[in-house]
C-alpha positions as CSV (number, residue, x, y, z in Angstrom):
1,X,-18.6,-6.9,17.1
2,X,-15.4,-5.3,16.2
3,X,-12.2,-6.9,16.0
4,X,-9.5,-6.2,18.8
5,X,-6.8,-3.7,17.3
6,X,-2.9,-4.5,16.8
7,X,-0.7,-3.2,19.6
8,X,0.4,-0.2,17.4
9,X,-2.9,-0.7,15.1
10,X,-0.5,-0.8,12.1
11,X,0.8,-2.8,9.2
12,X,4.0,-3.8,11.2
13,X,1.8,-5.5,13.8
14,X,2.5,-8.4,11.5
15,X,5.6,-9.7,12.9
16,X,8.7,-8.5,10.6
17,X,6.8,-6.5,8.2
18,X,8.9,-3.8,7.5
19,X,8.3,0.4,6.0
20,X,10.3,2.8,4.9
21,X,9.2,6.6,3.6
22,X,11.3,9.0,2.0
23,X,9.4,12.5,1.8
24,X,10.2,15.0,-0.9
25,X,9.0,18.8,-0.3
26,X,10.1,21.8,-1.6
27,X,9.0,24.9,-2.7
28,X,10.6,26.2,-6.3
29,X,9.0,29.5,-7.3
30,X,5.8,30.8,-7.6
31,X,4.3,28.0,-10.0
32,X,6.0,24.6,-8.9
33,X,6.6,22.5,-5.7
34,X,7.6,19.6,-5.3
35,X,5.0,17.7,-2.9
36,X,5.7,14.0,-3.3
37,X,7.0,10.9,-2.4
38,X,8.1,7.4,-1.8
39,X,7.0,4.6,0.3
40,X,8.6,0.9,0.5
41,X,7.1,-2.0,2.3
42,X,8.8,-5.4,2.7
43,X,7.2,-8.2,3.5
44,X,9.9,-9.5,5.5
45,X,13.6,-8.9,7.0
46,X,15.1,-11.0,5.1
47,X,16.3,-11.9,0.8
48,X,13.2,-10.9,-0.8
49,X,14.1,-12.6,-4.0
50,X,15.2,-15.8,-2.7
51,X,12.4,-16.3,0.2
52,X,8.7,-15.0,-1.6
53,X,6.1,-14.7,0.0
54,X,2.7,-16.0,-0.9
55,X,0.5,-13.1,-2.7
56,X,-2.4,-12.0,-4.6
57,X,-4.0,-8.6,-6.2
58,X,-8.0,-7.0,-6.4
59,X,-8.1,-4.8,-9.4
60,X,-11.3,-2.6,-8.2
61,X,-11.0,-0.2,-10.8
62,X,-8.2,-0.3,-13.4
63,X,-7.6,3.0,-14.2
64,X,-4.0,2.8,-12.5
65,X,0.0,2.3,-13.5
66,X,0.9,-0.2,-11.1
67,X,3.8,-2.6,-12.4
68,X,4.2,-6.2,-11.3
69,X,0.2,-7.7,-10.9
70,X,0.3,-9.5,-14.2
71,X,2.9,-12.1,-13.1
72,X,2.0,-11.5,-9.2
73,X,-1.6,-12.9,-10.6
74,X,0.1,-15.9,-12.8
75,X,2.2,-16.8,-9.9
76,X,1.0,-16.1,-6.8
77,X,4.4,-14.9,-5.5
78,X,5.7,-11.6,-4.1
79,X,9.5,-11.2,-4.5
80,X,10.6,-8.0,-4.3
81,X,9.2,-5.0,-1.9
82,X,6.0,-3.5,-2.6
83,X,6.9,0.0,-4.1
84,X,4.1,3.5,-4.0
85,X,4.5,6.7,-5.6
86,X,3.2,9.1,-7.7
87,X,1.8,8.3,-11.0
88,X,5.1,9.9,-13.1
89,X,7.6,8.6,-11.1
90,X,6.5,4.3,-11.4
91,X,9.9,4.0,-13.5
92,X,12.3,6.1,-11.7
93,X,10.8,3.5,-8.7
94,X,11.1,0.6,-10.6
95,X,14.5,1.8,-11.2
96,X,15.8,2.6,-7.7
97,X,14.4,-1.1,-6.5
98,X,15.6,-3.0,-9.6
99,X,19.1,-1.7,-8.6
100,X,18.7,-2.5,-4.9
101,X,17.7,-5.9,-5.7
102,X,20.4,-6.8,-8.4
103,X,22.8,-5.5,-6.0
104,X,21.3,-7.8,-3.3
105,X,20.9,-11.0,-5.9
106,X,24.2,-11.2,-8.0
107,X,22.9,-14.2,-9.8
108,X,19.4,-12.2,-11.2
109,X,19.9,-12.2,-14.9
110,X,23.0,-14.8,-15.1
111,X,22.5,-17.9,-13.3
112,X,18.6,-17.8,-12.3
113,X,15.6,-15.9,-14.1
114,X,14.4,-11.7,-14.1
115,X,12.6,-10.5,-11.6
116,X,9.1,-9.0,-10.8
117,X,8.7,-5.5,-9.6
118,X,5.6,-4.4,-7.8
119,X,5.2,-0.7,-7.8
120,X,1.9,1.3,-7.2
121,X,1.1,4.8,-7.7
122,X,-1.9,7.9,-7.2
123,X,-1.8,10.8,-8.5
124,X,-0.5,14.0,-6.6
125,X,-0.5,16.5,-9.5
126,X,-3.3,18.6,-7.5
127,X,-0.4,19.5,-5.1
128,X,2.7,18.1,-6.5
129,X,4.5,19.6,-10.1
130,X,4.6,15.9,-11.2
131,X,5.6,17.1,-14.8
132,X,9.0,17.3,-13.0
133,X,9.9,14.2,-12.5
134,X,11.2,14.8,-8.6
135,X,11.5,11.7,-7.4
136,X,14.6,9.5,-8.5
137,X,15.6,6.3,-7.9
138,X,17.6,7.0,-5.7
139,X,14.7,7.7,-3.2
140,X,13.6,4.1,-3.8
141,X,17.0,2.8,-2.4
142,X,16.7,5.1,0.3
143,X,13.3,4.1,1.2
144,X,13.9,0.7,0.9
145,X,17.0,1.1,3.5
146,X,14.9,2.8,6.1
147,X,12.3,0.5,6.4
148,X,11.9,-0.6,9.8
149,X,9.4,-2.7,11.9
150,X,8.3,0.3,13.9
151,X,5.1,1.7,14.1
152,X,4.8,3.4,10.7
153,X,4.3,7.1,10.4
154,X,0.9,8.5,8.6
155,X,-0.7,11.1,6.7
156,X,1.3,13.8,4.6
157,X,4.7,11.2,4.4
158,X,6.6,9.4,1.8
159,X,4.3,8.8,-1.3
160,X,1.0,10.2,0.7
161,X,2.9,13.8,0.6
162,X,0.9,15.5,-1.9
163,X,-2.3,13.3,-2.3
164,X,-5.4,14.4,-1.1
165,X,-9.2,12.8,0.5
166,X,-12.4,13.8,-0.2
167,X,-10.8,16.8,-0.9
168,X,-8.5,17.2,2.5
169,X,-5.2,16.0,2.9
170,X,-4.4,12.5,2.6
171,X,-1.8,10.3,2.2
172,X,-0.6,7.2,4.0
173,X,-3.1,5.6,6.6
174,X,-2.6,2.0,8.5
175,X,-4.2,-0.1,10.8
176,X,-4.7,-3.5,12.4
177,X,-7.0,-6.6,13.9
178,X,-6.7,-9.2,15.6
179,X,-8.3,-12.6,15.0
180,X,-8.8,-15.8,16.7
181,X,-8.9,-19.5,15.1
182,X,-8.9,-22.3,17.8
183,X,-5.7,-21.9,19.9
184,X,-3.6,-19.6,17.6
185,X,-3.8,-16.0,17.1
186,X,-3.0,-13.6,13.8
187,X,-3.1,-10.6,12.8
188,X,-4.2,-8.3,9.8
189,X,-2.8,-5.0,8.9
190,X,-3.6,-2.8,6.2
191,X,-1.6,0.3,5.0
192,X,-3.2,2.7,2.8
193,X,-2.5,5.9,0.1
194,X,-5.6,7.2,0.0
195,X,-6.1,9.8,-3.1
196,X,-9.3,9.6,-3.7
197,X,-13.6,11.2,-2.7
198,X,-15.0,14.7,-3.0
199,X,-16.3,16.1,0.3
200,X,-20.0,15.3,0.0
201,X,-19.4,11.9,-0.1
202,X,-17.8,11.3,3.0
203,X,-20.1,9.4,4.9
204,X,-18.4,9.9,8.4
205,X,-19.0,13.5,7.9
206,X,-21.3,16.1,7.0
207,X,-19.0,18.4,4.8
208,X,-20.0,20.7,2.4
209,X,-19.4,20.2,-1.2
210,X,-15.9,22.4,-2.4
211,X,-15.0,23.5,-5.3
212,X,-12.1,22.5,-5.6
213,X,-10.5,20.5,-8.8
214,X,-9.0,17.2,-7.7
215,X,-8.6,14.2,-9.9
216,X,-11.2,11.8,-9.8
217,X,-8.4,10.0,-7.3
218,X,-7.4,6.9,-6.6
219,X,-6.0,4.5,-3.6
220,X,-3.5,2.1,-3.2
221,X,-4.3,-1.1,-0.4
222,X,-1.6,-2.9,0.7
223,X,-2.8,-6.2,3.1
224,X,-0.5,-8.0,5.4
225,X,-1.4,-11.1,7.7
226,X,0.6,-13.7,9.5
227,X,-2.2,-16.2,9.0
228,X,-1.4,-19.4,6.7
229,X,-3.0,-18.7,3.4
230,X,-1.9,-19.0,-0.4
231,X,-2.5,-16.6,-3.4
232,X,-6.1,-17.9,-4.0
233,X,-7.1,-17.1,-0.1
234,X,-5.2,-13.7,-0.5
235,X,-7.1,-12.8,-3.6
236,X,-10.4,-13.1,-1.2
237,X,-9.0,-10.8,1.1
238,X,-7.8,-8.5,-1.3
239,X,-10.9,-8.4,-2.8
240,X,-12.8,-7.4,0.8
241,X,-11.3,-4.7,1.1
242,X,-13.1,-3.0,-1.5
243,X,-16.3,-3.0,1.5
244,X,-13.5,-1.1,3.9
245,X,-13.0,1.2,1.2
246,X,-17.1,1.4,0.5
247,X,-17.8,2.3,4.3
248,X,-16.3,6.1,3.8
249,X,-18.0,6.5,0.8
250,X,-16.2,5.8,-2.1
251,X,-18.1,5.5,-5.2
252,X,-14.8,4.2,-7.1
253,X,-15.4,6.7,-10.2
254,X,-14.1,6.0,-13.6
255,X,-11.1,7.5,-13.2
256,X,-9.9,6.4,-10.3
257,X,-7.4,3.5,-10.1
258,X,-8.1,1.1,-6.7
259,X,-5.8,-1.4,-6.2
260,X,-5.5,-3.8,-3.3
261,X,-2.6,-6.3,-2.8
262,X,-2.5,-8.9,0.2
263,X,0.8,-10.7,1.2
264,X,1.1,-13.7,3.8
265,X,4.8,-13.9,5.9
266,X,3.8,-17.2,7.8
267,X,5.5,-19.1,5.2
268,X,8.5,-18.2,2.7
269,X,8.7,-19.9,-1.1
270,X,12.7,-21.1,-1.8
271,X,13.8,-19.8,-4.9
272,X,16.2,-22.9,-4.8
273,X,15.4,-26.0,-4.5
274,X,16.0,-29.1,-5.3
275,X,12.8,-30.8,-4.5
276,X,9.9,-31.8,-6.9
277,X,6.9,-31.0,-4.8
278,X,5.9,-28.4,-2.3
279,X,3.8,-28.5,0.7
280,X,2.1,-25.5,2.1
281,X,-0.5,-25.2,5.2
282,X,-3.3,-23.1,4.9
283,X,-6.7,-22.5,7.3
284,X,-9.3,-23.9,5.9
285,X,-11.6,-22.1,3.8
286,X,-15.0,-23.1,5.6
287,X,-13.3,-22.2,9.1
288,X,-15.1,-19.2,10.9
289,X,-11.5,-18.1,11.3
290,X,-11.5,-17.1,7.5
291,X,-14.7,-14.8,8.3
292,X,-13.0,-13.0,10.6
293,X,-10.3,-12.4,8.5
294,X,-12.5,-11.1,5.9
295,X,-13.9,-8.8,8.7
296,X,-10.7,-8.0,10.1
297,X,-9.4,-6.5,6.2
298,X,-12.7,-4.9,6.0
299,X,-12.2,-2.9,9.2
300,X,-8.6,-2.2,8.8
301,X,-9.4,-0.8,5.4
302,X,-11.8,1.8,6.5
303,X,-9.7,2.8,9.2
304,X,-6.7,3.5,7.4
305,X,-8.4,5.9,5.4
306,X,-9.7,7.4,8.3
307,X,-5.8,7.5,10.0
308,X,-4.8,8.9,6.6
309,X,-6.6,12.0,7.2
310,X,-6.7,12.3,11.0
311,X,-2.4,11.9,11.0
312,X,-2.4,14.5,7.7
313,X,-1.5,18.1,7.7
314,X,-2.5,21.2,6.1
315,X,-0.2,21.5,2.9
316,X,0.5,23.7,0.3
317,X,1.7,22.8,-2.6
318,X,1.9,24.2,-6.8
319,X,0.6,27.6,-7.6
320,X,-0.4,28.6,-3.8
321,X,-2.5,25.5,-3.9
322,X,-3.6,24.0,-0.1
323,X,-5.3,20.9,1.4
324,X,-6.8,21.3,4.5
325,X,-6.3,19.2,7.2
326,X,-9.2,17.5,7.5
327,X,-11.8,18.5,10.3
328,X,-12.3,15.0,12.4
């Protein structure tokens, strides 16, 4: 059986979840373009430092440059938006958002503690001249401030620009489910920047094997649900959607850098507070509702590679090179 779809089958299905792209394209001369990008999400509307959200990571394979997983794993707590590029541009990211969020939080740094930035990356070198260093951090304010709970846009956009899937364009891909425990409903949404497969592989299609010399790739997995879980149950569901990811035929090669991260908005962590013990509520682990929220990742997952290509257009990017929108 598969799992009823989100209204817009996307991330923002999740009440309040928010995304922002900022899309960088431009051709220079003969040898370079610029093909690239940045994409925000924000787990909610509101002060992401002072109200975290509960959160956990899925390392698949760790051949990647995200920033922010070692205390995001210590912790369990997600305080800042969850930032995707390209692989040379992490600190000019990290950059952009540090500075929105000190502007946003006057006491980080003088009256309360540092703060944890998560930012993930692929690599778009294939179509992007990423020795240049295009995106600034600028772009991550920028990306931030357009975030919006609309239906987000797919394929060749913000960070998903120049990356490429099983050898077609790729880029940013989302979708939702919709489960059911007792009397309540929730809702899990997935957004993806797919970078990764060679042709052959795809096992939703019978394409021919190219020749063409893409990085071994990689994919970023960004999880959203509304459900009542903490950072142990989010690490579970992170870690499922590895078997989305499976499904199109991924063989996760040693090069490629997989990373999921899963966020819960039903309940917000006080920075301050003045009390000694915290509460949370969470579903129960042995409650079937937890199976269909592994399903629900796994199907979202799969799809949102498959919305990363369908949404994707034919691009061309350094030295004449082009990705083909891919035949579905």
């Amino acid at each position: 059986m598969v799992l009823q779809k989100g209204k817009y089958n996307c991330i923002t299905d999740v009440g309040d979840v928010k995304v922002g792209h900022v899309t960088l394209y431009e051709k220079i001369d003969d040898h370079d373009t610029i093909c690239t990008g940045v994409t925000a999400i924000l787990p909610h509307s509101g002060n992401l430092f002072k109200k975290k959200t509960h959160a956990a990571n899925a390392v698949i394979n760790g051949f990647g440059k995200t920033t922010g997983l070692v205390q995001l794993d210590e912790l369990g707590l997600l305080e800042s938006p969850i930032m995707l590029t390209n692989t040379l541009s992490v600190g000019s990211v990290m950059q952009g958002t540090l500075q929105y969020m000190l502007e946003e939080n006057e006491d980080i740094g003088v009256s309360t503690g540092t703060i944890n930035l998560v930012v993930g990356e692929c690599n778009d070198g294939y179509l992007n001249s990423i020795r240049l260093q295009a995106v600034k951090p600028e772009h991550a304010i920028q990306a931030i401030k357009k975030a919006s709970t609309e239906p987000v846009q797919e394929g060749a956009v913000g960070a998903g620009k120049g990356m490429a899937c099983f050898e077609y364009k790729g880029g940013i891909g989302t979708a939702s489910r919709i489960i059911s425990a007792g009397k309540e409903n929730y809702t899990v949404g997935c957004l993806v920047l797919s970078n990764f497969g060679k042709r052959e592989q795809a096992l939703f299609a019978n394409w021919n094997k190219a020749s063409l010399d893409t990085p071994d790739g990689s994919i970023m997995i960004i999880i959203a649900t509304d459900a009542p879980l903490y950072d142990r149950q989010l690490k579970r569901l992170a870690s499922r959607s590895a078997v989305g990811l499976g499904r199109t035929g991924s063989t996760i090669d040693h090069g490629s850098g997989d990373i999921a991260i899963a966020f819960s908005t039903a309940a917000t962590f006080e920075h301050n507070s003045d009390h000694t013990i915290g509460s949370i509520s969470f579903i129960r682990d042995d409650h079937p509702a937890m199976g269909q929220l592994f399903q629900g990742v796994i199907e979202a997952t799969e799809e949102a590679i498959m919305n990363s290509l369908k949404h994707a257009e034919t691009t061309v990017g350094r030295r004449g090179r082009m990705l083909k929108k891919a035949p579905l």
